[in-house]
C-alpha positions as CSV (number, residue, x, y, z in Angstrom):
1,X,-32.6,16.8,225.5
2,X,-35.4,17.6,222.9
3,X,-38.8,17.0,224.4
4,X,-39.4,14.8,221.6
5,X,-37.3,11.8,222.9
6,X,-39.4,11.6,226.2
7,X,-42.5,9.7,226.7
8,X,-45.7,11.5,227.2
9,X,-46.6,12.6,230.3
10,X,-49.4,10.1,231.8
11,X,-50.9,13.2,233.2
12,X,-51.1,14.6,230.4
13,X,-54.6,15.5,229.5
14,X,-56.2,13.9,226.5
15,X,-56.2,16.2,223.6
16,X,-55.2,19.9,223.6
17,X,-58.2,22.4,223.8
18,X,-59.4,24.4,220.7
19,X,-58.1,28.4,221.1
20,X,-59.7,30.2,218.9
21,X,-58.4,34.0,217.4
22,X,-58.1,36.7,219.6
23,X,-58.5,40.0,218.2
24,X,-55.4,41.8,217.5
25,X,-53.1,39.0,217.7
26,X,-51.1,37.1,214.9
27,X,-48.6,34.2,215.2
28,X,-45.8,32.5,213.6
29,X,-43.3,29.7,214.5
30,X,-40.1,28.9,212.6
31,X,-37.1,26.3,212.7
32,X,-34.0,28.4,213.5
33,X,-31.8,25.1,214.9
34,X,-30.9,26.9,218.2
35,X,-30.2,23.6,219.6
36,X,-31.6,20.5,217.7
37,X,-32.0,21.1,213.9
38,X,-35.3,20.6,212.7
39,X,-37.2,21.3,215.6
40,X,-39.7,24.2,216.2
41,X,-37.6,26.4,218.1
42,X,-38.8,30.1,217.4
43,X,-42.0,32.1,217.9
44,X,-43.0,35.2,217.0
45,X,-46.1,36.8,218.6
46,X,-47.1,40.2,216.7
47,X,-49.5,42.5,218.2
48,X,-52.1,45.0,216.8
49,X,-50.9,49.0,217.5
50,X,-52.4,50.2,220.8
51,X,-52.3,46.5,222.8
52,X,-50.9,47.0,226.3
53,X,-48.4,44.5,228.4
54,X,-48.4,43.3,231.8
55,X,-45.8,41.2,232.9
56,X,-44.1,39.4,236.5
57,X,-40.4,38.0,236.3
58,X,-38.6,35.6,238.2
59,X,-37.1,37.2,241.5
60,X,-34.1,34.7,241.0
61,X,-31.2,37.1,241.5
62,X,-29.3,35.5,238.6
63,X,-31.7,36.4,235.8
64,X,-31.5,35.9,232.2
65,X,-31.1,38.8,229.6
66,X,-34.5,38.6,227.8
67,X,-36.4,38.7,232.0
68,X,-34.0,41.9,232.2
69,X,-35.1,43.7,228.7
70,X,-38.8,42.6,229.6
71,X,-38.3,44.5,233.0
72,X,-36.4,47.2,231.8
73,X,-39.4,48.2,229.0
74,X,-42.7,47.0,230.8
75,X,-42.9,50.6,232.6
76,X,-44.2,51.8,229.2
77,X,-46.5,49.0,228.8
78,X,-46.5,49.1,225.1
79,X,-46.9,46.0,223.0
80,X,-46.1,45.4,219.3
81,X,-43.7,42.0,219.3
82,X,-43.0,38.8,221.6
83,X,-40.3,36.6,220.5
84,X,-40.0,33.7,222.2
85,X,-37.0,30.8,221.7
86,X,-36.3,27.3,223.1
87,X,-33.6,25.6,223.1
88,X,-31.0,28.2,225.0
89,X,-32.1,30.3,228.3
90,X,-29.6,33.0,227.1
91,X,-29.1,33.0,230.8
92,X,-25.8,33.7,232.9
93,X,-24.4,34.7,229.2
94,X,-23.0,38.2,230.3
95,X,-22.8,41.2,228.0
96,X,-23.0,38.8,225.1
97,X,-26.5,37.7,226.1
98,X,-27.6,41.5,226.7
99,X,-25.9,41.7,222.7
100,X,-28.0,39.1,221.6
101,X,-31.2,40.3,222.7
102,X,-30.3,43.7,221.6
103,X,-30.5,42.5,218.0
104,X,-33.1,39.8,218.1
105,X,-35.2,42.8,219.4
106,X,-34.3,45.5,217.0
107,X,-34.7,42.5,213.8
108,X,-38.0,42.4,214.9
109,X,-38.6,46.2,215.5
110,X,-37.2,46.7,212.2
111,X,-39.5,44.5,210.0
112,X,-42.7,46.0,212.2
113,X,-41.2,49.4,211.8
114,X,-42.0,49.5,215.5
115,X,-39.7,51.0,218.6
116,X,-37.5,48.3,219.9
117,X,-39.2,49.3,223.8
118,X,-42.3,47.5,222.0
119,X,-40.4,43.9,221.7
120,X,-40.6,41.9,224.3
121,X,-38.3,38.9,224.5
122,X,-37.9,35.4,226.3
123,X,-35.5,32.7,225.9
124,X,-35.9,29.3,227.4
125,X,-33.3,25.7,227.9
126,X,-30.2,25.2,228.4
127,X,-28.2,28.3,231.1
128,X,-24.9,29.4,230.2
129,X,-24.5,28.8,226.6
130,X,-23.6,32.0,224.8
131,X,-27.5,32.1,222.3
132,X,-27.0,32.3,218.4
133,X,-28.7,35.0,217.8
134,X,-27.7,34.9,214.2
135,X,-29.7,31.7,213.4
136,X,-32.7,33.4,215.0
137,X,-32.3,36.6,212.6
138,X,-31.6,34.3,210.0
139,X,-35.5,32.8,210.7
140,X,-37.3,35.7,211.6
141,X,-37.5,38.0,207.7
142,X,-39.6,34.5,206.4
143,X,-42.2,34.6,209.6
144,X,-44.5,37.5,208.9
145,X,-45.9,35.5,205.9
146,X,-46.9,33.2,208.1
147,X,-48.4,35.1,210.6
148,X,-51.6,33.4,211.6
149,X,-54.0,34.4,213.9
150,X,-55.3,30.8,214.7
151,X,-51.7,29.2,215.2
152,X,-51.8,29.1,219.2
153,X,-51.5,25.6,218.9
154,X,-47.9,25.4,216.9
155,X,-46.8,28.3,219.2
156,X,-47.5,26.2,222.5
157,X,-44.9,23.5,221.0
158,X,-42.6,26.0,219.9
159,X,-41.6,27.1,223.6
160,X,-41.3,23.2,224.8
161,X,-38.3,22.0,226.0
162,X,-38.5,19.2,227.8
163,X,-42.0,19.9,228.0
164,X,-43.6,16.4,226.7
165,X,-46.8,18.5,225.5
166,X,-48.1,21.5,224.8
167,X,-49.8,23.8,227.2
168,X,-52.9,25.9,226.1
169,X,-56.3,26.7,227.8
170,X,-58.8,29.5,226.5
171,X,-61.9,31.2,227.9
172,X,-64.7,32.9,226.9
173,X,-66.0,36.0,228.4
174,X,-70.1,37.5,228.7
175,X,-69.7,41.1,230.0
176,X,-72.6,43.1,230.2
177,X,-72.0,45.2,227.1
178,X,-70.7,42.0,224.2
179,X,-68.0,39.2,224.3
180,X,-64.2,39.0,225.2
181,X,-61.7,35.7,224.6
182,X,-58.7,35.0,226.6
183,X,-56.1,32.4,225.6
184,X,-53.0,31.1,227.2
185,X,-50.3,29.0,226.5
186,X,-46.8,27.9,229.1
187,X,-44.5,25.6,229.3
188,X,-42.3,24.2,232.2
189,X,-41.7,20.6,233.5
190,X,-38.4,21.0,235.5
191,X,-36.7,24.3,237.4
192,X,-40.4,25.0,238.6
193,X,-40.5,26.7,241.6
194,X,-41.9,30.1,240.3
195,X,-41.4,33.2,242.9
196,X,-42.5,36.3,240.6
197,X,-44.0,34.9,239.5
198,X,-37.8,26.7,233.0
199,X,-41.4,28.6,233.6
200,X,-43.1,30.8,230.7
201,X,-46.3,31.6,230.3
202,X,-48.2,34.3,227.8
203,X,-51.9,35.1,227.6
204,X,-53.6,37.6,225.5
205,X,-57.0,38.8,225.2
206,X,-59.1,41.4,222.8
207,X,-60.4,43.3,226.1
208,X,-59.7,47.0,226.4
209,X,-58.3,47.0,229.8
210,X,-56.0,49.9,231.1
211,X,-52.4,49.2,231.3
212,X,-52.4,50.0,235.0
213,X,-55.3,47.6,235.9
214,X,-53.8,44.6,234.0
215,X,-50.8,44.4,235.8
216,X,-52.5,45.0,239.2
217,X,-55.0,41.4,237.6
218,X,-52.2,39.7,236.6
219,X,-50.2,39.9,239.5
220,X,-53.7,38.9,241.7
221,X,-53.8,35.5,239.1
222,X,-50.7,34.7,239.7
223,X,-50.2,34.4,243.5
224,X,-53.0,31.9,242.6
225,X,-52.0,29.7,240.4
226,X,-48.3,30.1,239.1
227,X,-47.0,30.9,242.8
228,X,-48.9,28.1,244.5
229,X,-47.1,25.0,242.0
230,X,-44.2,23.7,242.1
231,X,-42.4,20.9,240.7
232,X,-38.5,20.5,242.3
233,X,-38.3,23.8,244.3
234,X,-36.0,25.3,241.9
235,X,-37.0,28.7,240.3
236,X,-35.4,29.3,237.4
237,X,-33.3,32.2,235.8
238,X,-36.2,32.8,233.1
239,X,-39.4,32.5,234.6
240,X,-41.8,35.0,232.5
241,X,-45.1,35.5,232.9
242,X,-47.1,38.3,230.3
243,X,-50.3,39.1,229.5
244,X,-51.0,41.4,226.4
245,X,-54.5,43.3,226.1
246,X,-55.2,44.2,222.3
247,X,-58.9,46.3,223.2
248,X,-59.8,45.2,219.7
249,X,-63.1,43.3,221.4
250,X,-66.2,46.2,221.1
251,X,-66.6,46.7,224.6
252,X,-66.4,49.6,226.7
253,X,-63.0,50.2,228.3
254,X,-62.2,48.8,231.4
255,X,-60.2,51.2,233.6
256,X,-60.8,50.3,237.0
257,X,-61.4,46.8,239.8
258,X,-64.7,48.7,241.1
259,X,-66.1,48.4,237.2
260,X,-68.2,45.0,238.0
261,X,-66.4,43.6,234.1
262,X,-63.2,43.9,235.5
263,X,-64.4,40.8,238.3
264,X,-65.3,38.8,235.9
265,X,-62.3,39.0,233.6
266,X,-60.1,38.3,236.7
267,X,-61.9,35.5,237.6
268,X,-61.3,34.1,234.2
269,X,-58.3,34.7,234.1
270,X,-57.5,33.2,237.2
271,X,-59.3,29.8,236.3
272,X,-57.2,30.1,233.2
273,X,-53.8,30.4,234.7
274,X,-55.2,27.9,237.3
275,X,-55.3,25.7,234.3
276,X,-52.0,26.1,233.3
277,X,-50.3,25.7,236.2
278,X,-51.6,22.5,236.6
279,X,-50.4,21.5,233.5
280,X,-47.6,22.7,234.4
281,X,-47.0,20.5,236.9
282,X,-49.0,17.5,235.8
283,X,-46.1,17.6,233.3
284,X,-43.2,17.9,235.9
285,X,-40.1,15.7,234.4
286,X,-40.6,12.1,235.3
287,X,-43.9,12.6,236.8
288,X,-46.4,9.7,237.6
289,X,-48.7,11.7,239.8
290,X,-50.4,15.0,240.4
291,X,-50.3,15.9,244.1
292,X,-52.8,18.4,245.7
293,X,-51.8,19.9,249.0
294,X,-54.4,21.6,250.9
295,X,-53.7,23.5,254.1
296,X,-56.3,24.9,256.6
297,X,-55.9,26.4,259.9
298,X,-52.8,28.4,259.8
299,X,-52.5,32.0,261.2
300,X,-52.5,33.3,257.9
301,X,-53.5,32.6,254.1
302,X,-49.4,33.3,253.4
303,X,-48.3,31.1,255.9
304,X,-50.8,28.8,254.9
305,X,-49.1,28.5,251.7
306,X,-45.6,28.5,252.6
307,X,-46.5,25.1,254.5
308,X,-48.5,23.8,251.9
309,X,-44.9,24.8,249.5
310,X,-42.6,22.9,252.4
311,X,-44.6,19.8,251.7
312,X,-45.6,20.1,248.2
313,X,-41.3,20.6,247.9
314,X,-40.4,18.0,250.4
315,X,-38.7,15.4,248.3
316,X,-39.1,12.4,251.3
317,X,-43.2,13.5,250.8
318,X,-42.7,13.3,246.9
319,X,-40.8,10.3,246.7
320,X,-43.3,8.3,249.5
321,X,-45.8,9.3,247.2
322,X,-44.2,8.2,243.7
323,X,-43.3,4.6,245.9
324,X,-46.7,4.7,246.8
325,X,-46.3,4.5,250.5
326,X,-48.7,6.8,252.6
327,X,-46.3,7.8,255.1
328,X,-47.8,10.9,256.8
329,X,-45.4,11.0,259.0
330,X,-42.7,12.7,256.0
331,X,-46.1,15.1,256.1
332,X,-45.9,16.3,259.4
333,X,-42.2,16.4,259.1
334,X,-43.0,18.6,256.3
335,X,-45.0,21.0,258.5
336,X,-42.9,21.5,261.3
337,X,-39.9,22.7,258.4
338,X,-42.2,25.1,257.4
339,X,-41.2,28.2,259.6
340,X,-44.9,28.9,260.2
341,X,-46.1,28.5,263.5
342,X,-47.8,25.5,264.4
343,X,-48.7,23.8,267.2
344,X,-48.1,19.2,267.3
345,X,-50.6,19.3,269.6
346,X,-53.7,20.6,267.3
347,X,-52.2,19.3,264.1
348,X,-54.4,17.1,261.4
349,X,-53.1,15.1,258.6
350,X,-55.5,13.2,255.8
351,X,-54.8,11.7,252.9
352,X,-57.4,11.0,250.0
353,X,-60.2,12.2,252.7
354,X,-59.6,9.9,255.4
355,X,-58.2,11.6,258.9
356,X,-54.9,9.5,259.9
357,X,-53.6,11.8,262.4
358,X,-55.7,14.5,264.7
359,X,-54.9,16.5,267.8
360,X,-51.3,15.7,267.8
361,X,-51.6,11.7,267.2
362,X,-52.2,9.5,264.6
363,X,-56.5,8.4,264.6
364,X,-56.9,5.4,267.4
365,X,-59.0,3.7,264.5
366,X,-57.3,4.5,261.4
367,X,-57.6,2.1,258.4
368,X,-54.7,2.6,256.3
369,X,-56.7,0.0,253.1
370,X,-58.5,3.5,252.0
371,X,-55.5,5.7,251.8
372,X,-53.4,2.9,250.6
373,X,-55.7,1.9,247.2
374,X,-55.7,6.5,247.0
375,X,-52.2,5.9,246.7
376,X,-52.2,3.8,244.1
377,X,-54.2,5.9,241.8
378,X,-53.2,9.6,239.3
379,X,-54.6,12.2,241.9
380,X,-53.1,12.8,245.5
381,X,-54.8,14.9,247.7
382,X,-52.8,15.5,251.1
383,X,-54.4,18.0,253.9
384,X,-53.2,19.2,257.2
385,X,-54.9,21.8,259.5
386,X,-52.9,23.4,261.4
387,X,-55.6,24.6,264.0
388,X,-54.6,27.8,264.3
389,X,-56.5,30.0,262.6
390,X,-58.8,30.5,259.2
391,X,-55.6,31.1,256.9
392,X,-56.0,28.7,253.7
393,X,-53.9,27.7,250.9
394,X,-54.2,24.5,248.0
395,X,-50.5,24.2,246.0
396,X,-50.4,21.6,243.2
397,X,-47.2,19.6,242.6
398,X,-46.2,16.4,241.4
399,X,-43.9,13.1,242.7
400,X,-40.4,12.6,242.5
401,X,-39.3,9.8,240.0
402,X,-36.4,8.1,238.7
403,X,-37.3,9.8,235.5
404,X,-36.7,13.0,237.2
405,X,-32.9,12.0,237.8
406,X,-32.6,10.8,233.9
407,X,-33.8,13.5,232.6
408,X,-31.6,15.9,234.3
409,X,-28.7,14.4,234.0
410,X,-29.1,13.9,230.5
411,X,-30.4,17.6,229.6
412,X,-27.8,18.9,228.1
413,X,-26.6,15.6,226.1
């Protein structure tokens, strides 16, 4: 189904934010008709010589071709090409697939004169249909005359599938010795559960930052934004998640966590891919609401979150919430699936910020008018505390519709 033909997500937010150039990095997006002719299907992300890669992959054990060539070249951490389609996963597509990447990749090392270890791939939409590679090597030889270094915006559509809008956020950096940008762009509405991290996100910045100490930031952002969304439970074949360094900004290098710069770059970059994971599932297929679970109390900050992820992926807690009925007891339900310790007796539930349930039993005066106008509105927040400890964790996810069920029974149509 071509994200055109679905209505906007309510959530969405109002107007897409302004990314400007990042040093070192050029784009370009083409029609190759991988799936619906005319559409923007193909992007091409170029990279100046020296910019390093970082990179986290779906753990699904079924993985697509591209997450297996990204993989099998990140060890080298050298970046001259991303090539990104939509349209086909190239997933579950056997040695054909692995064929297929093998010469999308070496087009594009061929007209960078670049080694094909440099080219890193990703394929998005539809799993188990064989990809026509040809139409995308068809596209690519008119791109690099189009290569623009301000074209984040067209590339953010390009990856959509049944996205119903484009993804972006961008930051801006003080260090101590000058000025670095960050911008980021993903899509994903359905088959988000991400465990790396259909998801994909890519983020580049002009800071110098050693390959080594980008991956080890990347991975850190991740596990707290990517890793604690979700929007059905399902992770998908493709999940890809990179971050490219070009070190064209004029700042020192930044080789190591105990340098104070490398703090503040990671916390940008974490309320960047914060950002987009929202998005991410603010645009989750059908959804009406954006749900905020927030856990407190468990034994652990990881067990906190693999709660907060039974609730956030409960669909009797998604659905109550898309009917509008605040029935906390799907919540505690929720919590007792988990597989975390917890204890009925010290257990706390609240919803919008009013206590319904403490110590094991629902609040002797609790007012359900308050929670019931919270239901009724764009934002959920739902809480538990667990009671056992200081672990914490907040996941963001969305409600289960009707729309849901329409689209995905429709997607390949």
């Amino acid at each position: 189904m071509a994200s055109s033909a679905l209505p906007v997500s309510p959530l969405a937010p109002a107007a897409m934010p302004d990314l400007p150039p990042v040093a070192g990095v050029r784009i370009a997006t083409a029609s190759a008709g991988i799936k619906t002719p005319g559409r923007t299907d193909l992007m091409l992300m170029v990279f100046d010589p020296g910019t390093v890669a970082a990179g986290v992959f779906t753990n699904s054990l079924t993985p697509s071709a591209p997450v297996d060539w990204c993989r099998a070249q990140l060890p080298a951490h050298q970046a001259r090409a991303l090539l990104v389609n939509s349209g086909n996963a190239n997933a579950f597509t056997g040695a054909r697939g692995v064929a297929s990447v093998t010469r999308s990749v070496a087009s594009v090392a061929e007209m960078l004169r670049c080694d094909v270890s440099a080219v890193y791939v990703a394929s998005t939409g539809v799993i188990g249909e064989p990809l026509a590679d040809a139409k995308i090597t068809a596209a690519l030889p008119g791109m690099p005359a189009s290569l623009d270094a301000g074209a984040w915006h067209p590339a953010a559509r390009a990856i959509m599938t049944t996205d119903t809008f484009p993804k972006a956020a961008t930051r801006e950096i003080m260090l101590s010795d000058g000025v670095v940008r960050l911008n980021g762009i993903a899509k994903g509405s359905g088959m988000i559960a991400p465990d790396m991290a259909t998801m994909l996100s890519f983020i580049a910045t002009d800071a110098p930052i050693a390959a080594p100490l980008l991956q080890q930031m990347l991975q850190q952002s991740c596990n707290k934004s990517f890793n604690c969304m979700t929007v059905d439970g399902d992770t998908s074949t493709s999940d890809s998640l990179m971050l490219f360094a070009t070190g064209k900004a004029p700042v020192a290098a930044i080789t190591a966590m105990h340098d104070p710069r490398a703090a503040v770059v990671q916390a940008a970059l974490d309320s960047l891919m914060i950002e987009l994971a929202q998005l991410v599932a603010k645009d989750g297929e059908g959804a009406q609401k954006f749900i905020t679970v927030e856990v407190t109390g468990a034994k652990s900050d990881a067990a906190a979150r693999r709660i907060a992820l039974s609730i956030a992926n409960s669909p009797l807690v998604k659905t109550a919430i898309a009917g509008e009925d605040a029935n906390w007891g799907r919540i505690v339900m929720a919590v007792g699936k988990s597989g975390e310790e917890v204890d009925r007796d010290r257990l706390a539930i609240a919803i919008g910020g009013v206590t319904i349930a403490k110590d094991g039993e629902r609040v002797a005066a609790y007012d359900e008018a308050p929670v019931a106008a919270h239901m009724q509105g764009r934002e959920i927040h739902l809480a538990a505390d667990i009671g056992l400890g200081s672990g914490k964790a907040t996941v963001w996810t969305c409600d289960l519709t009707h729309g849901y069920i329409s689209i995905n029974a429709d997607y390949r149509s």
